[in-house]
C-alpha positions as CSV (number, residue, x, y, z in Angstrom):
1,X,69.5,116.9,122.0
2,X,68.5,118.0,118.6
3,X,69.6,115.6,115.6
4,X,69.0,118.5,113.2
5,X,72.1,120.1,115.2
6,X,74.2,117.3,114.3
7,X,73.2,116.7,110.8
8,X,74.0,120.1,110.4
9,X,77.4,120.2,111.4
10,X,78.2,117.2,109.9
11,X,79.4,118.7,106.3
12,X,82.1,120.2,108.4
13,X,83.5,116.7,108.7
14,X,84.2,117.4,105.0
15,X,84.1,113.2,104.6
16,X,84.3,113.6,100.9
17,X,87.3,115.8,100.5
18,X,88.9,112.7,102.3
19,X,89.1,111.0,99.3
20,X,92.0,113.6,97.8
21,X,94.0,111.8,100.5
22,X,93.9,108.5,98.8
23,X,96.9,109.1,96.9
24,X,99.2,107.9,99.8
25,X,96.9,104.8,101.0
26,X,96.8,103.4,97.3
27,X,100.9,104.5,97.1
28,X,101.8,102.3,100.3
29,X,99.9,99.1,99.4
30,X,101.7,99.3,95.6
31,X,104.9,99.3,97.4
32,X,104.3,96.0,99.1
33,X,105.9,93.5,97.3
34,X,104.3,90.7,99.4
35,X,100.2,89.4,99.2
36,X,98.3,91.2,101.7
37,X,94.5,91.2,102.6
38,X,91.7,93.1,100.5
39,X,90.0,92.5,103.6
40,X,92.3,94.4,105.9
41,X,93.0,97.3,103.2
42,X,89.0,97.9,103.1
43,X,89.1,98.2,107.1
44,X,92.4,100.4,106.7
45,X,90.5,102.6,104.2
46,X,87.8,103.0,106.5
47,X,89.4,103.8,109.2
48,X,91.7,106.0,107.7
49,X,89.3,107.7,104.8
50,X,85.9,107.5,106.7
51,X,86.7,108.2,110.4
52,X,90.2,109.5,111.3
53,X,90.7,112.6,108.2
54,X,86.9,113.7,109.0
55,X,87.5,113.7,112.5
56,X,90.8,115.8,111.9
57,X,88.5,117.8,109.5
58,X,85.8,118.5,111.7
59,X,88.6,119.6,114.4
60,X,90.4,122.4,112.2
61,X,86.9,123.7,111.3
62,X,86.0,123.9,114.9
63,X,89.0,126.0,115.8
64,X,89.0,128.2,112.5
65,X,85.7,128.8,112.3
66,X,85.8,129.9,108.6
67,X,84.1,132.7,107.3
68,X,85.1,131.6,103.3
69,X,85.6,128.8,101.5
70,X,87.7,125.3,102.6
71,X,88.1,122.2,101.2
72,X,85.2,120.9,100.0
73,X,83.0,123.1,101.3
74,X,82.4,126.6,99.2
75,X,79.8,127.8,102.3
76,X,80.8,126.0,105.5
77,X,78.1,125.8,107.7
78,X,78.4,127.7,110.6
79,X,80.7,125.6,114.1
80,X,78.6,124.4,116.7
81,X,79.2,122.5,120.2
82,X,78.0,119.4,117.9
83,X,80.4,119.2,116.0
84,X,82.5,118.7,118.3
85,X,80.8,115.9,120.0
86,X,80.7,114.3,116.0
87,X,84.7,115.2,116.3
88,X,85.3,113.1,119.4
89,X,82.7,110.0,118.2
90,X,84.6,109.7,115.0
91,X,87.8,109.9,117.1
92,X,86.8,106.8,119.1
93,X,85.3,104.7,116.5
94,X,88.7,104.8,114.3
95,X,90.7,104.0,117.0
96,X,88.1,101.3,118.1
97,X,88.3,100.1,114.3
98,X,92.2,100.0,113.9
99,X,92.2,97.9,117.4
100,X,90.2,95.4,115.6
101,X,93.1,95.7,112.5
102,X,95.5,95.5,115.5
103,X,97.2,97.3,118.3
104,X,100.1,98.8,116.3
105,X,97.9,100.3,114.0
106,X,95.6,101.6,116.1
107,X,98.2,103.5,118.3
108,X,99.4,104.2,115.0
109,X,95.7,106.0,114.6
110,X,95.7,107.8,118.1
111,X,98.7,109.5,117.4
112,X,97.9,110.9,114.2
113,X,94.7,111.9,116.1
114,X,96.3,114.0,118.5
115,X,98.9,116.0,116.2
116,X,96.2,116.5,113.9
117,X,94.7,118.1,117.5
118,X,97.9,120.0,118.2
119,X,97.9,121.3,114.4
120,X,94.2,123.4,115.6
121,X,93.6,123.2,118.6
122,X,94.0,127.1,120.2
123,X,96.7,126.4,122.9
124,X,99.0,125.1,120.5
125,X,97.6,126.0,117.3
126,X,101.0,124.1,115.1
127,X,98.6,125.7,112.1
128,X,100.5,129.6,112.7
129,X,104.0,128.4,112.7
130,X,105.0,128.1,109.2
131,X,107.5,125.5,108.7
132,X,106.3,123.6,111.6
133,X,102.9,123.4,110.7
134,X,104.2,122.1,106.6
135,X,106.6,119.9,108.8
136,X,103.6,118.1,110.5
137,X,101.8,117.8,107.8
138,X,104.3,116.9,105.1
139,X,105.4,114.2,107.4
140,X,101.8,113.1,109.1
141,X,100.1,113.0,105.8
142,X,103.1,111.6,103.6
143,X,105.9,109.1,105.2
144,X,103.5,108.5,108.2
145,X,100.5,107.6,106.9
146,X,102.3,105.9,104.1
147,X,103.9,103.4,106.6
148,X,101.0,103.3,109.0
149,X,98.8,102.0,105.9
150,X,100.6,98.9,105.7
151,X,101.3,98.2,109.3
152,X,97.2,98.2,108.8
153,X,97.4,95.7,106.3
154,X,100.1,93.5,108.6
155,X,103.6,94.2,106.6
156,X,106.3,93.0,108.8
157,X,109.2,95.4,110.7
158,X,111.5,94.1,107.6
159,X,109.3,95.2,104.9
160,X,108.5,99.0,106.4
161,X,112.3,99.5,107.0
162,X,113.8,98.1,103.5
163,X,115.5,101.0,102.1
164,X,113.3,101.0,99.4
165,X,110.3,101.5,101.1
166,X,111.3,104.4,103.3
167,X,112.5,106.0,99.9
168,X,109.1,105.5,98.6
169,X,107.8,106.8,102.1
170,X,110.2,109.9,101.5
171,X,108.6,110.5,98.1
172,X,105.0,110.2,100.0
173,X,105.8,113.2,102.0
174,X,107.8,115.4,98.9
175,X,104.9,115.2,97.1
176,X,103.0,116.3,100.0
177,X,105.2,119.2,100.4
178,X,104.6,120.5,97.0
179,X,100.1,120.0,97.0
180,X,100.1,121.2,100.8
181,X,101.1,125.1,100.0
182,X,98.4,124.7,96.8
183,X,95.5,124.0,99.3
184,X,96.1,127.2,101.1
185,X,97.0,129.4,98.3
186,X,93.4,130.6,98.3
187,X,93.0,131.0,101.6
188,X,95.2,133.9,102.7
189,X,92.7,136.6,103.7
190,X,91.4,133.9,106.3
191,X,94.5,133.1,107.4
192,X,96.3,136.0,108.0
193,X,92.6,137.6,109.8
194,X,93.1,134.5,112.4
195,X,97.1,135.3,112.8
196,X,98.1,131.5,110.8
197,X,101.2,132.9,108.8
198,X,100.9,129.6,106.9
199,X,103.7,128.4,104.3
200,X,101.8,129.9,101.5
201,X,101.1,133.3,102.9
202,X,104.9,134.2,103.7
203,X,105.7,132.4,100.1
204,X,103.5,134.3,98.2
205,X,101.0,133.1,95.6
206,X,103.4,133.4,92.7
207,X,106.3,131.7,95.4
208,X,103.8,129.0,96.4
209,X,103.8,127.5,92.9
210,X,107.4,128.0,92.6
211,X,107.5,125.7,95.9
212,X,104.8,123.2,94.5
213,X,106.2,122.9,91.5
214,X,110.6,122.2,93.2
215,X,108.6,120.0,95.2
216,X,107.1,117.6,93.0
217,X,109.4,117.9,90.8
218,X,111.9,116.3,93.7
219,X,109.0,113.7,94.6
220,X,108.9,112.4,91.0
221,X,112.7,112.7,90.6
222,X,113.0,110.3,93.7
223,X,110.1,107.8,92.5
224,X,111.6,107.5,89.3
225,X,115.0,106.4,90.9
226,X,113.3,104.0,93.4
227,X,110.9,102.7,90.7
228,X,114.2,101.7,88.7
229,X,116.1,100.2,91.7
230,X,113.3,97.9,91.9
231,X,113.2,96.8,88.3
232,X,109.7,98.3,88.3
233,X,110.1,100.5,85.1
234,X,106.3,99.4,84.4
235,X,105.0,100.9,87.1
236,X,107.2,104.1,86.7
237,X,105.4,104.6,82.7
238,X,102.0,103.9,84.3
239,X,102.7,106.8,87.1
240,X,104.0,109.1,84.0
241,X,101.1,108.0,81.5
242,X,98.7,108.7,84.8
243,X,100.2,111.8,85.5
244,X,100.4,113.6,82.5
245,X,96.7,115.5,83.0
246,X,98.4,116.4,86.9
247,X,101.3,117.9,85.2
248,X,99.3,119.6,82.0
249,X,96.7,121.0,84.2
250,X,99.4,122.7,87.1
251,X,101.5,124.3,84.4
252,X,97.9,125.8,83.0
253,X,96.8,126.9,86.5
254,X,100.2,128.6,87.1
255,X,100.4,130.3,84.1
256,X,97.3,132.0,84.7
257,X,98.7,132.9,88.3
258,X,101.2,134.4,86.7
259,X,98.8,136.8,84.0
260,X,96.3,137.3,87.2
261,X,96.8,135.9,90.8
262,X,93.3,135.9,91.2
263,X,93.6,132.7,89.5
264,X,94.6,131.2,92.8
265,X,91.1,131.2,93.8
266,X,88.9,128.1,95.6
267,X,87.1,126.3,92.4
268,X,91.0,126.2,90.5
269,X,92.3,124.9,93.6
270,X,89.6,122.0,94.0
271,X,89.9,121.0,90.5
272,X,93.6,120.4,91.1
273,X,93.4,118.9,94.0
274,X,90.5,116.3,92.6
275,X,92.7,116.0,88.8
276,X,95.6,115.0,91.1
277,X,93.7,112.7,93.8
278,X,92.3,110.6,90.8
279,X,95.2,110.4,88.3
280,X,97.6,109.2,91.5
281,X,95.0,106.7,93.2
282,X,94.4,105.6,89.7
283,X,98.3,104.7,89.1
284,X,98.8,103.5,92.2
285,X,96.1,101.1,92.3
286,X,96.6,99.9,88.8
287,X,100.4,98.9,89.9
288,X,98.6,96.6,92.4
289,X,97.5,94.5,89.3
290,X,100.8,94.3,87.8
């Protein structure tokens, strides 16, 4: 056994392009009204940020074995056997670490670890059915992990079900909707040579950002609302003052789409997707001081 093997294949675990996920961890613990643990959020964050998304990571690049450019990586190395064994290590360790969060959350964990399996793996492959695949990962990625977060943190059944809270979960998973499409819009020559007629490839790149753009639209429509049946109308300026690059720098990148679609390429979809990561985790996490 050759740790050289391993260390090679462990970019493909892609732990830093993780972090544009944080949006949705920092969103759930701003909804809780109640005191929770730093403590438990750091082992939630952990498990969530540093084991389960690079193990779902490393997974998808097993199975699609890119040739070009993914997320976070502009020259993925090439798959090997190794990663896979790194896949399956990372598996156990975050269900192992949400066990010691608790039980709940840590079957919580182990089912988002196996869709995220079903999404690549080759005898199901969720990643070639269009709207199924967005389903999954609008829903997995947004409402899911939204409310799984603060199970990790120990919010009771009456605080995950308030009305308020599953709106907020629902505007997890519309924002979702509208950056999903946006991380595949480069990506359609490798898709379509592997047979994944993604979301974006039967939209278009020109009907991707149309998409995006409904979407988030939607998501900040609903916030807004919810923000304002909570009486929280500070925390609904901070998202709009945090925001405002998110929204400057999308209506920049489409219009270039629009004058050349070879503006949808890998480098303007990274710096989207890193704009939007930080400007959300950074509203989000300031509401937790307020």
């Amino acid at each position: 056994m050759s740790l050289t093997k391993y260390k090679n294949a462990l970019p493909l675990l892609r732990i830093p392009f993780s972090v544009y996920l944080m949006p949705v961890f920092w969103f759930g613990l701003s909804a809780l009204r109640e005191p929770f643990s730093p403590w438990r959020a750091v082992g939630v964050f952990v498990v969530l940020h540093l084991l389960a998304y690079p193990a779902s990571n490393g997974y998808n690049s097993y199975y699609d074995r890119d040739e070009g450019s993914i997320g976070g990586l502009r020259t993925p190395p090439k798959v090997s056997p190794e990663l896979l064994h790194l896949v399956w290590l990372f598996d156990a360790l975050a269900v192992l670490g949400g066990w010691l969060l608790s039980p709940v959350f840590a079957g919580l964990v182990a089912v988002y670890l196996l869709v995220s399996k079903a999404y690549s793996y080759e005898g199901i492959r969720l990643k070639k059915y269009p709207l199924l695949s967005t389903a999954v990962v609008v829903v997995f990625q947004g409402a899911y992990t939204f409310l799984m977060t603060q199970v990790g943190v120990g919010a009771d059944w009456g605080r995950l079900l308030a009305p308020d809270n599953l709106l907020l979960a629902l505007v997890s998973s519309l924002f979702l909707a509208g950056s999903y499409p946006l991380t595949q819009v480069y990506q359609h020559a490798e898709d379509a040579r592997r047979g994944d007629r993604t979301l974006s490839l039967r939209l278009g790149i020109r009907g991707t950002f149309v998409f995006a753009g409904l979407a988030l639209a939607a998501g900040a429509g609903l916030l807004a609302y919810t923000y304002l049946r909570r009486h929280e109308l500070s925390h609904l300026l901070l998202f709009l003052v945090a925001t405002g690059p998110v929204v400057w720098l999308f209506g920049r990148w489409a219009w270039a789409v629009w004058q050349d679609e070879a503006a949808a390429n890998f480098d303007r979809t990274m710096r989207m997707n890193q704009v939007s990561s930080l400007c959300m985790s950074l509203a989000f996490a300031l509401m937790l001081l307020f």
